[in-house]
C-alpha positions in Angstrom: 111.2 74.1 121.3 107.9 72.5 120.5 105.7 72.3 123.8 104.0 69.0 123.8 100.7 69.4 126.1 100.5 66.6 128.8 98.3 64.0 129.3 95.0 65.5 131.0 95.4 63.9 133.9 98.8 64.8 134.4 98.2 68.8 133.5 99.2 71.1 136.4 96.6 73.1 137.7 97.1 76.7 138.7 97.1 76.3 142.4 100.1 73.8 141.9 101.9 76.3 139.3 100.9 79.5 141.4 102.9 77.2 144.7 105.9 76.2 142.7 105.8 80.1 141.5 105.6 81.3 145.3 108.1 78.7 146.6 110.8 80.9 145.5 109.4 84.3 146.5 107.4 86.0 149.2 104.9 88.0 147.0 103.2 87.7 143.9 103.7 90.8 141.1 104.3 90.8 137.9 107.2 88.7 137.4 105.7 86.2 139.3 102.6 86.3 137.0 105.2 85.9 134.5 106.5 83.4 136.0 103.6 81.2 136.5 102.6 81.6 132.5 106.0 80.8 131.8 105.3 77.5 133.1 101.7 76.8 132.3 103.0 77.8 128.7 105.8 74.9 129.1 103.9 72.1 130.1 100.2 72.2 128.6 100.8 74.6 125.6 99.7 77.8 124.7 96.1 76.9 123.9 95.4 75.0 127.3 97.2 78.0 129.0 94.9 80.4 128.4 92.6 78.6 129.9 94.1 77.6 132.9 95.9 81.0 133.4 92.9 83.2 132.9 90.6 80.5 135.2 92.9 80.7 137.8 92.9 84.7 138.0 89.3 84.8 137.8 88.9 82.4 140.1 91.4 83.6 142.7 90.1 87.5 141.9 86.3 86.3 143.2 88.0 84.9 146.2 89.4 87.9 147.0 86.1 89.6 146.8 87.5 91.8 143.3 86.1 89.7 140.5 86.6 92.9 138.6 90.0 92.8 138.5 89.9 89.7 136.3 90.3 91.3 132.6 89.5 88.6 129.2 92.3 90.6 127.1 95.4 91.2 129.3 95.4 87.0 130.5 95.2 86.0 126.7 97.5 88.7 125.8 99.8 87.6 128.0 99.6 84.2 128.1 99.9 84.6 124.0 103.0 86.9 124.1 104.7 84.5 126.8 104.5 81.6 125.0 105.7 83.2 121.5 108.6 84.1 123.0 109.2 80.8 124.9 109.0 78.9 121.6 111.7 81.6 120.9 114.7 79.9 122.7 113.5 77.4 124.5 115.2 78.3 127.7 114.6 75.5 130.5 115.3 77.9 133.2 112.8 80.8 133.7 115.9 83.3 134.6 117.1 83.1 131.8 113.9 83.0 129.9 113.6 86.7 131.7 117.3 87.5 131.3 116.6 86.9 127.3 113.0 88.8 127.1 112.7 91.7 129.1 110.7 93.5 128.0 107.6 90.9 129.4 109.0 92.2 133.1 107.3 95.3 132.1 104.1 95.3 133.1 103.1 98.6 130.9 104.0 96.4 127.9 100.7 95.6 126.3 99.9 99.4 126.6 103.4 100.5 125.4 103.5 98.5 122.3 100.2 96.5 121.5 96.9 98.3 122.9 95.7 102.0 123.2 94.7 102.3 127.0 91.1 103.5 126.0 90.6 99.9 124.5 92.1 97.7 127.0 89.7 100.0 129.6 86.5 98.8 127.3 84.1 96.7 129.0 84.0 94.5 125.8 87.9 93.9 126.5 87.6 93.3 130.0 84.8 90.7 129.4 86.0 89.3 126.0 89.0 88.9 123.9 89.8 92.2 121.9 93.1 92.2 119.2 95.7 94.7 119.5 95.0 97.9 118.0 98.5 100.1 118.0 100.6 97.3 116.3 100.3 93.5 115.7 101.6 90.8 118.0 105.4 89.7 116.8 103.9 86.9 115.0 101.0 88.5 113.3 103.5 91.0 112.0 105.3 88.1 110.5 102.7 87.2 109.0 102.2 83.6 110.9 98.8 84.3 112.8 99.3 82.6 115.6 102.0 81.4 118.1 104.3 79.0 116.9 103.7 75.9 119.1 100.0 76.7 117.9 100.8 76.5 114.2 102.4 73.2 115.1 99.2 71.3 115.9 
């Protein structure tokens, strides 16, 4: 599945993902944040993702008075790791997107497989994007460097 970003004006924003995200559930945890990459992935692309994902919880962290909640390398990470493995399949439903890939329902996952806790803790990885340092991302192991959809532009 190649994700074809939209037409500027017709991009979702975060507050109209985070709604369709919240329409279906009463709270907002990990699978929800999931979720909402999951479709910000789908419909402006891996690239433009980032930046509306990580906005959006920096935004809605300073709102809530904990602006140091919002952390640079977990919202990339994610957003990055999501979005490999949507290209995966191409699953139209996110259920099944979840039923297929786990693993990304475990919130530990970055930690578990990708980043020593020490580094993700840094200030430097809080503030800024920091690569993985216990084992490459699925497609830097394959030697591809960057998401698929990414490669594709």
């Amino acid at each position: 599945m190649t994700v074809r970003p939209p037409h500027a004006a017709d991009a979702p924003d975060f507050d109209t993902l985070l709604a369709e995200v919240m329409a279906t559930t009463g709270r907002f945890g990990h699978r929800e944040h999931v979720h909402l990459t999951w479709l910000a992935v789908r419909r402006v692309g891996v690239r433009a993702a980032i930046g509306l994902v990580s906005d959006g919880i920096q935004r809605t962290a300073r709102y809530a008075g904990a602006p140091q909640k919002y952390h640079a390398t977990v919202s990339r990470a994610w957003v990055e790791l999501v979005g490999f493995h949507a290209a995966e399949h191409g699953e139209d439903d996110f259920d099944a997107f979840a039923d297929h890939h786990p693993a990304l329902l475990d919130k530990r996952l970055l930690t578990a497989r990708f980043y020593r806790s020490s580094t993700l803790a840094s200030a430097q990885a809080k503030a800024d994007w920091i690569e993985p340092d216990l084992a490459p991302f699925p497609w830097q192991d394959a030697g591809r460097g960057r998401p698929r959809e990414e490669a594709a532009r």
